[in-house]
NULO-532807 format. One record per residue: residue in one letter; residue number from 1; z, y, x of N, C-alpha, C, CB in turn. Coordinates in nm, 2 decimals, padded with zeros to 4 digits. Atoms other than C-alpha are relative to their C-alpha. Glycine has a CB too. Layout:
% residues N
 type seq    n_Z    n_Y    n_X   ca_Z   ca_Y   ca_X    c_Z    c_Y    c_X   cb_Z   cb_Y   cb_X
    A NUM      Z      Y      X      Z      Y      X      Z      Y      X      Z      Y      X
...
***
This chain:
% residues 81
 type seq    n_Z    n_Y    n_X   ca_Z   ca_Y   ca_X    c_Z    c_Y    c_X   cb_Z   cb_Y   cb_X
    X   1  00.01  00.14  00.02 -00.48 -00.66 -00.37  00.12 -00.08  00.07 -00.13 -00.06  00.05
    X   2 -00.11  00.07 -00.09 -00.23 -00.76 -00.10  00.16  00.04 -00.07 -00.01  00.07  00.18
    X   3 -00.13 -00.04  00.05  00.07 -00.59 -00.30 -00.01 -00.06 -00.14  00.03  00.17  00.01
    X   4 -00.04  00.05  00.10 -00.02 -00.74 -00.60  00.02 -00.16  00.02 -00.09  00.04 -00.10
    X   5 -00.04  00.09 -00.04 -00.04 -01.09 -00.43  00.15 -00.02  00.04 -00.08  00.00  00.07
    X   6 -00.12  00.04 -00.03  00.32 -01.04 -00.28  00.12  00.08 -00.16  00.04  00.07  00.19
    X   7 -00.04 -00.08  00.14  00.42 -00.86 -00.63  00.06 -00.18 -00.09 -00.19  00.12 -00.09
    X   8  00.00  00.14  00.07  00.36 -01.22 -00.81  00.12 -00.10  00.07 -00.17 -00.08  00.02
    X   9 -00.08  00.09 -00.05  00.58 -01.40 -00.55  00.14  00.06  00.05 -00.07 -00.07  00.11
    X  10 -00.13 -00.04 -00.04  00.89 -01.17 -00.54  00.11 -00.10 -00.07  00.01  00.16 -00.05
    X  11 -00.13  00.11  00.07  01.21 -01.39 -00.62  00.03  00.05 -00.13  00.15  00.00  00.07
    X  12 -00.04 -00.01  00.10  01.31 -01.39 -00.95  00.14  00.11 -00.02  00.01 -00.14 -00.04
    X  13 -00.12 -00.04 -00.01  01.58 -01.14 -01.06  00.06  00.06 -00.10  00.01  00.06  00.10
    X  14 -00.08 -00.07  00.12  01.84 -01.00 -01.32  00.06  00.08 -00.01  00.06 -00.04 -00.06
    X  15 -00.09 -00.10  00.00  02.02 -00.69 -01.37  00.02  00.04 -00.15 -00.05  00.10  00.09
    X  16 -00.04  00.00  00.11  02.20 -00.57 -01.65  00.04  00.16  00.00  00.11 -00.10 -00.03
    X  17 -00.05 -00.12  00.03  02.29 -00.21 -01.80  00.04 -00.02 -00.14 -00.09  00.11  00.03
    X  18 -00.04 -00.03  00.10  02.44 -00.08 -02.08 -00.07  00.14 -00.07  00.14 -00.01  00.04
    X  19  00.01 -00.08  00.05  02.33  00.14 -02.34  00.03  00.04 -00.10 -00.05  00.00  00.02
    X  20 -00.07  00.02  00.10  02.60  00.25 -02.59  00.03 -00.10  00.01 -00.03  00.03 -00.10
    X  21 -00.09  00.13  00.05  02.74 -00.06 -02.73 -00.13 -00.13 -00.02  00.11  00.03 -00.18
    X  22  00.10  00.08 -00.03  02.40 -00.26 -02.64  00.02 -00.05  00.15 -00.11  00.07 -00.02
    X  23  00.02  00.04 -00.19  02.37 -00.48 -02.30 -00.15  00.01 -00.05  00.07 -00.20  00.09
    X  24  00.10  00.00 -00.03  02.05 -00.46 -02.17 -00.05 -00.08  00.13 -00.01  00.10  00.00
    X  25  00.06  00.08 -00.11  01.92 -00.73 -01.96 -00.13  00.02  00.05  00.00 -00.13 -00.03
    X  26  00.14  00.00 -00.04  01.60 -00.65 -01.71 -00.02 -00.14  00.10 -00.03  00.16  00.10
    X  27  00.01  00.12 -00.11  01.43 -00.96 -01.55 -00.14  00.06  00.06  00.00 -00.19 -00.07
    X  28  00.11  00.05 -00.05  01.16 -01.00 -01.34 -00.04 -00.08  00.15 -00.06  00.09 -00.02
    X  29  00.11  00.13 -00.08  00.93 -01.17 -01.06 -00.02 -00.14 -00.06  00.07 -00.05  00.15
    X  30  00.03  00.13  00.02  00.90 -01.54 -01.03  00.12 -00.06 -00.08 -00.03 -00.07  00.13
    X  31 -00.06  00.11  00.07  01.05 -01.77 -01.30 -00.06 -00.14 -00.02  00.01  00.04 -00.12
    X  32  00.07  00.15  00.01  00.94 -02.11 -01.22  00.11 -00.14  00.03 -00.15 -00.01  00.14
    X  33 -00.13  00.14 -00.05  01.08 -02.48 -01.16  00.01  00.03  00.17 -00.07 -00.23 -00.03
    X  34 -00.05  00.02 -00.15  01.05 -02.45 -00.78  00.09  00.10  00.08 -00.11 -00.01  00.08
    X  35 -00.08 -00.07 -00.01  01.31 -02.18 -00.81  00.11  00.04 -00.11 -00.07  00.07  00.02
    X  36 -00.10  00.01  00.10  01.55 -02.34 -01.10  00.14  00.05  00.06  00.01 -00.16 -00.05
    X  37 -00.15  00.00  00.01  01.87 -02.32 -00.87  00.06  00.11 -00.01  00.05 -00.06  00.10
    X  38 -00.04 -00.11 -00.03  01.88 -02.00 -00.80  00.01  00.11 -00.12 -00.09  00.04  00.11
    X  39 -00.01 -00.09  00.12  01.74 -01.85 -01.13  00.15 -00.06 -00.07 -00.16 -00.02 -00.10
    X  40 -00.14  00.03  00.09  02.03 -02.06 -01.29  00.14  00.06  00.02  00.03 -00.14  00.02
    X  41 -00.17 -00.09 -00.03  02.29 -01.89 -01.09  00.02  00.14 -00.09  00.01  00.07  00.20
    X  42  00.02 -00.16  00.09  02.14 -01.56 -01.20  00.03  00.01 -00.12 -00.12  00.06 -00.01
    X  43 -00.05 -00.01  00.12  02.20 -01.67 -01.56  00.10 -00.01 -00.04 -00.04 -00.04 -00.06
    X  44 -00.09  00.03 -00.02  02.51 -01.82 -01.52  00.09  00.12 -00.01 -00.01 -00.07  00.09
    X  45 -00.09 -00.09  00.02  02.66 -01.48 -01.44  00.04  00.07 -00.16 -00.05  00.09  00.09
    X  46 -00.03 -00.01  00.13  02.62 -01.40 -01.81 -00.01 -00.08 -00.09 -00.05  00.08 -00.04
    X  47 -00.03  00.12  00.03  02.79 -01.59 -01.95  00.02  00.02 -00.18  00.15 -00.05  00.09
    X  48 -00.05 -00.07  00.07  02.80 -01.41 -02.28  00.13  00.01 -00.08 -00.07  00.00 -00.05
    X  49 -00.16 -00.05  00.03  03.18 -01.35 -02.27  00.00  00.16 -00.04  00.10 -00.02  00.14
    X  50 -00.08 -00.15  00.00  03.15 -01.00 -02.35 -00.03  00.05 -00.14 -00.07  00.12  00.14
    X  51 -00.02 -00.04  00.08  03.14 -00.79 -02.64 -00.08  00.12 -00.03  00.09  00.00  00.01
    X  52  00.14 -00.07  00.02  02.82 -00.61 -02.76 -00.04  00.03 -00.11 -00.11 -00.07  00.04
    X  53  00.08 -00.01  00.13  02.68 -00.49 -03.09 -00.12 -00.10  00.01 -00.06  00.16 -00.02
    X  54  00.12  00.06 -00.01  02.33 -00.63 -02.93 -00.04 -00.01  00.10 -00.08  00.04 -00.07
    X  55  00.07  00.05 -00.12  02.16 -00.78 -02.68 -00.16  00.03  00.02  00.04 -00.14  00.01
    X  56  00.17  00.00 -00.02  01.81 -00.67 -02.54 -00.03 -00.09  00.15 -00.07  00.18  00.01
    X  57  00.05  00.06 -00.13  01.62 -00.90 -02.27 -00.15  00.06  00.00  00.00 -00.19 -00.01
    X  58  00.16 -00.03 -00.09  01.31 -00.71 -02.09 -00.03 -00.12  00.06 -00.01  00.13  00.13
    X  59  00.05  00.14 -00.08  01.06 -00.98 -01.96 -00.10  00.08  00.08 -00.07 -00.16 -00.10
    X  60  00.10 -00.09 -00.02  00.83 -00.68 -01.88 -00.04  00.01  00.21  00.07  00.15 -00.09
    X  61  00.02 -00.01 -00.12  00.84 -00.72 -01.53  00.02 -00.17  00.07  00.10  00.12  00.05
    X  62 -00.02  00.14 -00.09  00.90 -01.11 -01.44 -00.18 -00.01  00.00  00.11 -00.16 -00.08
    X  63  00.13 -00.01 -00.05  00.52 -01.20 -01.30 -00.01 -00.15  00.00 -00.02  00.07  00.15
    X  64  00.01  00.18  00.00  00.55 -01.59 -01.32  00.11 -00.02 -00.08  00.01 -00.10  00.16
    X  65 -00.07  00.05  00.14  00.69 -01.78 -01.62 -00.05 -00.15 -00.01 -00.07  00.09 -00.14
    X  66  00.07  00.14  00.06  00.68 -02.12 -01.69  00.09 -00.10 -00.07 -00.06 -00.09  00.12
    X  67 -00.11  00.13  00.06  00.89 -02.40 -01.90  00.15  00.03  00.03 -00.03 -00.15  00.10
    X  68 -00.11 -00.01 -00.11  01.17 -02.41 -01.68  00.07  00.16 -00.02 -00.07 -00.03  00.17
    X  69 -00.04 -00.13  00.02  01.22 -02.04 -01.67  00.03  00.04 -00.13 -00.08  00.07  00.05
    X  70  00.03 -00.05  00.13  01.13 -01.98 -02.03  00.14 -00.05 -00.05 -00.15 -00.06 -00.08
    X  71 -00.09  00.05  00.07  01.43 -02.20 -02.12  00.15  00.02  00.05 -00.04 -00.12 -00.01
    X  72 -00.08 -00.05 -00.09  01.65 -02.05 -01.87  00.03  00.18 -00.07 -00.08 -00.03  00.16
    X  73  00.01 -00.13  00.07  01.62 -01.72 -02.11  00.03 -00.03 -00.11 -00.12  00.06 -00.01
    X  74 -00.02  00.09  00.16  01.65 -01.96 -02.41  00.14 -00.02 -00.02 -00.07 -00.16 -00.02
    X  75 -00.13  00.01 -00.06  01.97 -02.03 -02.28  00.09  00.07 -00.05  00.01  00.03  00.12
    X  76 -00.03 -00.12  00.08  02.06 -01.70 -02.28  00.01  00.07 -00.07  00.01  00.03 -00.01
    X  77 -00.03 -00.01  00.14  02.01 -01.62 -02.59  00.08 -00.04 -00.07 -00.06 -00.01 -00.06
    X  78 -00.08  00.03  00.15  02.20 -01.84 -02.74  00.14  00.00  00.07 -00.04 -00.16 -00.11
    X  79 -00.18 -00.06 -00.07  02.52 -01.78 -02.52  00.03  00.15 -00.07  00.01  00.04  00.22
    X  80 -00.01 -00.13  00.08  02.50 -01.42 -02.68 -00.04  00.00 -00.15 -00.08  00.11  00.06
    X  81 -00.01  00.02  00.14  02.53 -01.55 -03.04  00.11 -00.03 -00.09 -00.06 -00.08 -00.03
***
């Protein structure tokens, strides 16, 4: 119970791999407003300057979601169009 309680409130975070001529974006923890500036930086890094057949975003692991976040993903999608 105690690990899934600090599970829900891990900081939000993004990492990227490649697979073949696919990016692959993994997110997860917290995506909320009281953690816009930081998630924004994190998107910011992809900026989609790069050159991809296709883009995949996992959400399979972020644990909190809300507005703010959701559109912070919205974002990035359409920078990779």
């Amino acid at each position: 119970m105690v690990a899934e309680a600090q599970e829900l409130q891990q900081p939000g975070w993004l990492v990227s791999s490649r697979e073949g001529d696919r990016l692959v974006l993994r997110a997860g923890g917290v995506w909320v407003v009281a953690k816009i500036a930081e998630l924004d930086q994190l998107v910011a890094e992809f900026d989609g300057n790069v050159s991809f057949s296709s883009v995949r975003i996992d959400l399979s692991e972020v644990s909190q979601l809300d507005t703010s976040g959701a559109m912070l993903f919205y974002r990035m999608t359409k920078a990779f169009k």
